[in-house]
KOLSERO-734809 format. One line per field, with one value per residue: residue number from 1; residue in three letters; x, y, z negated of N, C-alpha, C, O in turn. Coordinates in steps of 0.05 Angstrom, whole numbers. Example, Ala and Ser with C-alpha at 12.3 -4.5 7.8 and 13.67 -1.06 7.14 Angstrom:
<rs>
k	[1;2]
r	[ALA;SER]
n.px	[264;257]
n.py	[-114;-45]
n.pz	[-156;-142]
ca.px	[246;273]
ca.py	[-90;-21]
ca.pz	[-156;-143]
c.px	[264;258]
c.py	[-66;1]
c.pz	[-156;-157]
o.px	[285;268]
o.py	[-66;23]
o.pz	[-169;-161]
</rs>
This chain:
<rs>
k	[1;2;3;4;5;6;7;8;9;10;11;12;13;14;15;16;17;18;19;20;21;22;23;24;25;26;27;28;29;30;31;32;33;34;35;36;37;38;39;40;41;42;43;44;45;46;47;48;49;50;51;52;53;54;55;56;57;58;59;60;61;62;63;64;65;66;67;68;69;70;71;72;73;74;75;76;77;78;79;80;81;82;83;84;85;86;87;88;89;90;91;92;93;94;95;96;97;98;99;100;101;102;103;104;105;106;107;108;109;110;111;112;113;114;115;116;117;118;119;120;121;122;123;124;125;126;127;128;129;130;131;132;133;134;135;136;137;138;139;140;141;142;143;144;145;146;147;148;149;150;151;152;153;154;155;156;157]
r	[UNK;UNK;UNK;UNK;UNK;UNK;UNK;UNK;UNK;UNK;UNK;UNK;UNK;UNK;UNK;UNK;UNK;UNK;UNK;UNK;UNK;UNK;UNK;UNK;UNK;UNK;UNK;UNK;UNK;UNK;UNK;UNK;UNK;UNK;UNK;UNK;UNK;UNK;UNK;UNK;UNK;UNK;UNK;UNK;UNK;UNK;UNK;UNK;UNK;UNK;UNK;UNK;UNK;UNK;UNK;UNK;UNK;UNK;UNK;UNK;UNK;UNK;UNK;UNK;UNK;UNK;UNK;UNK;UNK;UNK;UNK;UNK;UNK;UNK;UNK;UNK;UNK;UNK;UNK;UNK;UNK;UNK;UNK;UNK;UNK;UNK;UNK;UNK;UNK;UNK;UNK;UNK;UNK;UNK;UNK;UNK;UNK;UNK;UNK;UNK;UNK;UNK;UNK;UNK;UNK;UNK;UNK;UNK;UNK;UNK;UNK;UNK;UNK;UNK;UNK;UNK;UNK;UNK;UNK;UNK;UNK;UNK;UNK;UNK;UNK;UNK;UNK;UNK;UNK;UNK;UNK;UNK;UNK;UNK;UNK;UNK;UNK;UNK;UNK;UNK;UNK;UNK;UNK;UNK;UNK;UNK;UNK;UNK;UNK;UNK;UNK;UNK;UNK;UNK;UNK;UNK;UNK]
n.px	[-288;-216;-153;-126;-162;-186;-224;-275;-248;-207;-152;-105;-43;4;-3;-11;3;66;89;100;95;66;-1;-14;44;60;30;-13;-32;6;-34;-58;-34;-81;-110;-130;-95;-58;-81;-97;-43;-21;-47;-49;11;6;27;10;-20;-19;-43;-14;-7;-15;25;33;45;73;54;46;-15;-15;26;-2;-48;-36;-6;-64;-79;-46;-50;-109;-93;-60;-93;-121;-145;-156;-159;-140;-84;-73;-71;-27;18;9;5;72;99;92;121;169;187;164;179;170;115;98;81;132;166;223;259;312;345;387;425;459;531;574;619;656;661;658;638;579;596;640;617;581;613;642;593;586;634;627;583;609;604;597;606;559;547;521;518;552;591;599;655;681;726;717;755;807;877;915;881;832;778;710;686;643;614;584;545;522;513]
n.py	[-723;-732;-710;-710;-702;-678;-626;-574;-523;-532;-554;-598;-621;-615;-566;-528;-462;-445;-448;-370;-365;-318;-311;-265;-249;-202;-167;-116;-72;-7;64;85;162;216;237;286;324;321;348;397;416;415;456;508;505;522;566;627;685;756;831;880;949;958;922;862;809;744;699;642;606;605;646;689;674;685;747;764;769;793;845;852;851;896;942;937;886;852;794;781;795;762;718;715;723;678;640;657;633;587;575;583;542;502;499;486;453;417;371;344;328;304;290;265;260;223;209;167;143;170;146;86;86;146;197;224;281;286;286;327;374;369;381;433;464;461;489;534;554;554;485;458;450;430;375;371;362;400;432;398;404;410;410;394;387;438;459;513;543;548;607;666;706;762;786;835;896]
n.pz	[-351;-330;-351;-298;-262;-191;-165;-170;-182;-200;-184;-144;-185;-160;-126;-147;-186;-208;-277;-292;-239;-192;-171;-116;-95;-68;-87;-89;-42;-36;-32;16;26;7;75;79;62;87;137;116;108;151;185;158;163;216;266;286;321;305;290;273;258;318;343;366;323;299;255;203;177;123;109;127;94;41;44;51;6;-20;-2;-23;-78;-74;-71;-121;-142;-198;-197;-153;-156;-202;-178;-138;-175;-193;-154;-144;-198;-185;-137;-143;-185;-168;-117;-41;-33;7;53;80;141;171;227;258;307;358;310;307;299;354;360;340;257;254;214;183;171;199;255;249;245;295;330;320;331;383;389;379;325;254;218;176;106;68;44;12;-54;-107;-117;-79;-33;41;89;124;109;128;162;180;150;168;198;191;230;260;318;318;331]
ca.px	[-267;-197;-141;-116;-176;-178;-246;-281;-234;-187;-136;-85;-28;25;-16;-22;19;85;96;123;100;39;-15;1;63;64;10;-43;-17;-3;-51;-42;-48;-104;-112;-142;-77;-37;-89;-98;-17;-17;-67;-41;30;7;32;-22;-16;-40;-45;-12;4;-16;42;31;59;69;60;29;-41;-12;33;-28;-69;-15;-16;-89;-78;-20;-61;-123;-81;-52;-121;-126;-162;-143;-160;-121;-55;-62;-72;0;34;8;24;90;112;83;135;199;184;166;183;148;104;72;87;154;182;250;265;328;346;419;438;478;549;588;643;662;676;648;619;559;612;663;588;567;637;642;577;588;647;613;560;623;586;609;589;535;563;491;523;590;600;612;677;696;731;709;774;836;903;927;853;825;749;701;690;622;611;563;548;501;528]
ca.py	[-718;-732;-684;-709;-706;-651;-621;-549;-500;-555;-558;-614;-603;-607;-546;-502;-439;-453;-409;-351;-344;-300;-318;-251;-245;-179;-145;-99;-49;21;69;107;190;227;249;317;343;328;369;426;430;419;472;513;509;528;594;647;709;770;848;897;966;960;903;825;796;713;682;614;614;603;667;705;676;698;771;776;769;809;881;854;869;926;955;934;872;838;769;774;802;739;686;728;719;652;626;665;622;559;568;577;527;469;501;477;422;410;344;353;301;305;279;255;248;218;203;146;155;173;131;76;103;168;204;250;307;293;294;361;390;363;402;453;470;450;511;558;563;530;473;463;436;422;357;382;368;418;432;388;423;395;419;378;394;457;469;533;530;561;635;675;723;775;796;856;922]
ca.pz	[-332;-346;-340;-269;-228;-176;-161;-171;-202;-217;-154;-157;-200;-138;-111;-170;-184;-229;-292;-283;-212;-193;-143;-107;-98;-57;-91;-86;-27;-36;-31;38;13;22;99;88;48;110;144;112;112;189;191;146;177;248;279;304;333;287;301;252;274;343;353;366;310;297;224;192;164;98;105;132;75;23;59;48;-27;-30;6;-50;-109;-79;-75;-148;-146;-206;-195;-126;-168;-211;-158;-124;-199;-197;-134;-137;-197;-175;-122;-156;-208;-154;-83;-23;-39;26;62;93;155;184;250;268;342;351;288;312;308;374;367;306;244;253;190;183;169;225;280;248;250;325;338;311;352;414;392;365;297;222;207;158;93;49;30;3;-66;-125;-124;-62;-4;67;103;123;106;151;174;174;141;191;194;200;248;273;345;318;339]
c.px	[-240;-178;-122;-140;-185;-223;-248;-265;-218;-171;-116;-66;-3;26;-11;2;44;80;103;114;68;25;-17;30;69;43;-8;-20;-32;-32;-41;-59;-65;-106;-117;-121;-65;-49;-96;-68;-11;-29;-48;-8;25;10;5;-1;-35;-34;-43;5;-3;13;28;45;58;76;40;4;-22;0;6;-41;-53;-17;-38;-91;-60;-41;-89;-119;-66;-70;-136;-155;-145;-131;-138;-89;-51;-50;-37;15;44;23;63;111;110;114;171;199;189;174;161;141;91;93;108;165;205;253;285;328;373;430;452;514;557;605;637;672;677;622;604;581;633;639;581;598;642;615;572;612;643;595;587;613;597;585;575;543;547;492;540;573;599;640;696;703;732;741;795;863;908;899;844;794;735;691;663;626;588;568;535;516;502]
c.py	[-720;-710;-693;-717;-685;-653;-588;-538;-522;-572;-584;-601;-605;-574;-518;-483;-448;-429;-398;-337;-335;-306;-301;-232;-213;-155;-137;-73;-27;24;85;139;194;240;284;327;340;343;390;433;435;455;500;529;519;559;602;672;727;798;860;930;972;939;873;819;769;714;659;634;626;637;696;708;686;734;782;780;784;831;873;865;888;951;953;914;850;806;754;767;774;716;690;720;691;623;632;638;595;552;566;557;502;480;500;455;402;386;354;327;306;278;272;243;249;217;185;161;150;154;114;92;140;176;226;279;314;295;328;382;400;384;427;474;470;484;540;566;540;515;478;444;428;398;356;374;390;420;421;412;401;396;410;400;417;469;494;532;554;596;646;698;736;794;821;875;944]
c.pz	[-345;-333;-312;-245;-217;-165;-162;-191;-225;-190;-166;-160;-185;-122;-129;-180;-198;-253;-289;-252;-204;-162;-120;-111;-95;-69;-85;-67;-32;-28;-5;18;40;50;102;84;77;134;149;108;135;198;186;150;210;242;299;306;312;306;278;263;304;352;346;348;306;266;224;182;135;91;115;108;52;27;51;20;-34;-25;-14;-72;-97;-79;-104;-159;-168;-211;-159;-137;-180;-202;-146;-149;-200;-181;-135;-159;-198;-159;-126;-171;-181;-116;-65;-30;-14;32;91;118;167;205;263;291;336;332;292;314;340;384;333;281;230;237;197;185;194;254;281;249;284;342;335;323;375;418;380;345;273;219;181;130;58;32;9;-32;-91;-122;-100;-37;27;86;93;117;132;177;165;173;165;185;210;221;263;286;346;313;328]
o.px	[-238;-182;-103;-140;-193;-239;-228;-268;-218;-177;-113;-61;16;45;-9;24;38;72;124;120;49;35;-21;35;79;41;-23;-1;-56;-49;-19;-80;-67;-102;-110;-117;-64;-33;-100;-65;2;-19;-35;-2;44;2;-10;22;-57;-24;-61;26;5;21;16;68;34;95;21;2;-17;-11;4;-47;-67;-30;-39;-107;-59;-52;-94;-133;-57;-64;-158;-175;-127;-111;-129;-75;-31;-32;-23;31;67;37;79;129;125;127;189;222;209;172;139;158;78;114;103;173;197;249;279;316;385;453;467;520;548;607;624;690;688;598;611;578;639;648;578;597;645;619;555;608;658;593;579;611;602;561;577;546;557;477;539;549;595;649;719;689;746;744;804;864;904;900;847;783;748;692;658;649;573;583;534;531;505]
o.py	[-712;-697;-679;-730;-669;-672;-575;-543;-526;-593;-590;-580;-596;-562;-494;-495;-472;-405;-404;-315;-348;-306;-313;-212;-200;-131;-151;-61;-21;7;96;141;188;263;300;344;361;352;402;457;455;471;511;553;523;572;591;677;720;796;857;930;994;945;865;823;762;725;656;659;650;652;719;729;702;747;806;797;791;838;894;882;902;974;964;920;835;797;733;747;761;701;670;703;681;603;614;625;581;532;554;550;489;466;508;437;381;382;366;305;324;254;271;223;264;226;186;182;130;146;121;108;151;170;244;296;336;306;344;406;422;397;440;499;484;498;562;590;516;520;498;420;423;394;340;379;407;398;430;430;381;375;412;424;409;482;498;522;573;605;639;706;721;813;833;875;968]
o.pz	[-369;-313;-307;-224;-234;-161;-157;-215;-249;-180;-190;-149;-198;-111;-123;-181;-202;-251;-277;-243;-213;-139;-99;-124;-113;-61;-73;-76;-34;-21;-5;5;63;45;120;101;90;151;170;105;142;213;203;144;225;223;315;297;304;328;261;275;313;375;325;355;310;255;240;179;128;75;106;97;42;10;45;12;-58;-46;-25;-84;-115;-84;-110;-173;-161;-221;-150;-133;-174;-210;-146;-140;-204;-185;-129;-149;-211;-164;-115;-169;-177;-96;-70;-35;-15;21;112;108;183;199;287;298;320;335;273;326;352;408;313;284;211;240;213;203;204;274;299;254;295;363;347;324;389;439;374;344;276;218;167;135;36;13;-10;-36;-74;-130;-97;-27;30;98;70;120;155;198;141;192;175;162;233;224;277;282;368;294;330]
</rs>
């Protein structure tokens, strides 16, 4: 055989990859995550109705199942107290881990021109309540010239 004749596992050489470029391009696709985790967070996250005192109370499993470990070690189960230690600094260290989604309805601006900060300002007047200012900066101040920054207030007598 010479080196230009096209046959089994020998494509012609118009056909054949260049250097440099890879026969998939796009890869090997992700991996979708595991299903169950987003199940047992769903779960997990759902609100129930409990019974403490003789009152209806509402909490998550999770805060239920936390609860049940907390009145363990105060009955002096030690392996409860640890798991409470454990979890406790699991949760400062990394926070909530669970699978978080944010939903944005109307995010579009209003008008041209119109920034995230001048929308939530705008609604925020609409509701008589300060805006929310989670984006701000170190150091930056949100408030124009001759503006007065918004002012808390409580209706509890």
């Amino acid at each position: 055989m010479s080196k230009n004749d096209v046959g089994y596992r020998n494509p012609p050489k118009h056909s054949r990859f260049k250097p440099g470029t890879s026969g998939n391009p796009k890869g090997r696709p992700k991996r979708e995550p595991f299903a169950a985790a987003a199940i047992i967070d769903k779960v997990l996250n759902t609100q129930t109705q409990y019974r403490e005192g003789g009152k209806i109370k509402n909490a998550t499993f999770l805060e239920l199942a936390i609860m049940a470990q907390m009145n363990k070690a105060a009955q002096g189960n030690p392996k409860a107290a640890e798991m409470v230690l454990i979890l406790r600094a699991h949760a400062q260290q990394h926070g909530d881990v669970g699978v978080q989604q944010f939903v944005f309805t109307h995010w579009m601006p209003d008008r041209p021109g119109q920034t995230a900060e001048d929308k939530t300002r705008e609604f925020a007047k609409q509701l008589e309540a300060p805006a929310q200012v989670w984006w701000q900066q170190a150091g930056d101040d949100m408030t124009q010239p001759g503006e007065r920054p918004p002012v808390l207030s409580s209706n509890e007598d």
